[in-house]
C-alpha positions in Angstrom: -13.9 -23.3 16.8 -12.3 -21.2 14.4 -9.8 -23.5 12.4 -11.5 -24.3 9.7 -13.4 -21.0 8.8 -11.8 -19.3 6.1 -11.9 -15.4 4.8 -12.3 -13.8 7.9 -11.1 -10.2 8.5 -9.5 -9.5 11.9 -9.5 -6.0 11.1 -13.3 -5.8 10.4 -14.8 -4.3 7.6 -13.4 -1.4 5.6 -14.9 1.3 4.7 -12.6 2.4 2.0 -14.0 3.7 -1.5 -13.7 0.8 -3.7 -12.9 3.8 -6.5 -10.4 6.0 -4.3 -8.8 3.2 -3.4 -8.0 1.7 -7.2 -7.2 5.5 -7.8 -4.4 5.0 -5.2 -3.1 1.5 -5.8 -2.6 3.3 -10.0 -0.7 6.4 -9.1 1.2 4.2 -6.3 2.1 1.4 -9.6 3.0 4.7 -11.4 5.6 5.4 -8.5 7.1 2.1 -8.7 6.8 2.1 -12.5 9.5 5.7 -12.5 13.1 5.2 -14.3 14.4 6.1 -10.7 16.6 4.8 -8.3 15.1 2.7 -5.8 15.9 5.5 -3.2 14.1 8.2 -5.3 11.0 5.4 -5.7 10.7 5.1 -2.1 11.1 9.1 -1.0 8.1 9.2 -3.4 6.8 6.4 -2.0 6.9 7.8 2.0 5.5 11.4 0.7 2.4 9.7 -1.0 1.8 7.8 1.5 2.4 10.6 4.2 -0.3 13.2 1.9 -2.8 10.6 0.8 -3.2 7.2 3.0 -1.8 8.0 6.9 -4.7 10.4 7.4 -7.3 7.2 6.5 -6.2 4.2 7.9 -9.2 2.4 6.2 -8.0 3.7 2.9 -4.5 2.4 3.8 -5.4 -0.7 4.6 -7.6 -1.2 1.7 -5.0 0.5 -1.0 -2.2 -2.2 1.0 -4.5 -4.6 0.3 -5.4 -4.4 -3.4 -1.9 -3.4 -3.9 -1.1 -7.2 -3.0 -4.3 -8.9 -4.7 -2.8 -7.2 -8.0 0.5 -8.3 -7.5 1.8 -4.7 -7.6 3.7 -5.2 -4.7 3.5 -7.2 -1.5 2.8 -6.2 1.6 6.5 -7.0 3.0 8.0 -5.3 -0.1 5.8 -2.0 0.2 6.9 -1.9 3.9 10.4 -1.8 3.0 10.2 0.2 0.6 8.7 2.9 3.4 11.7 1.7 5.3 14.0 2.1 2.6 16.9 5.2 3.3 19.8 6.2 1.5 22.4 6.3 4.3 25.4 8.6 3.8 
């Protein structure tokens, strides 16, 4: 029985860089922190993410992670932003 147990991963561990990942979750804060539209933030957003976290899903699950624990961004919000398009 599993109801009570708390802090259990379904993913399983990660073996993301504890250092590479806080190195992502700054520059990431930096791209939320521009003086940009929220359009421009998230074509930034979706070309990061494209160069530095699809190819390591470990990574990406770690940076989405610690992204949340510092209240940078939630999970939900960050996934709309990567959803977010400017249509014309």
């Amino acid at each position: 029985m599993l109801g009570g147990i708390k802090g259990i991963d379904p993913r399983g561990d990660s073996f993301a860089d504890p250092d590479l990942t806080d190195t992502h979750c700054d520059a990431l804060a930096a791209i939320f922190d521009q003086d940009k539209d929220e359009y421009e933030i998230a074509k930034d957003l979706r070309a990061y993410v494209a160069e530095h976290l699809q190819p390591d899903l470990d990574l990406y699950i770690a940076v989405n992670d610690r992204l949340a624990a510092r209240q940078i961004i939630s999970k939900l919000n960050f996934k709309k932003y990567l959803s977010l398009v400017l249509e014309v």
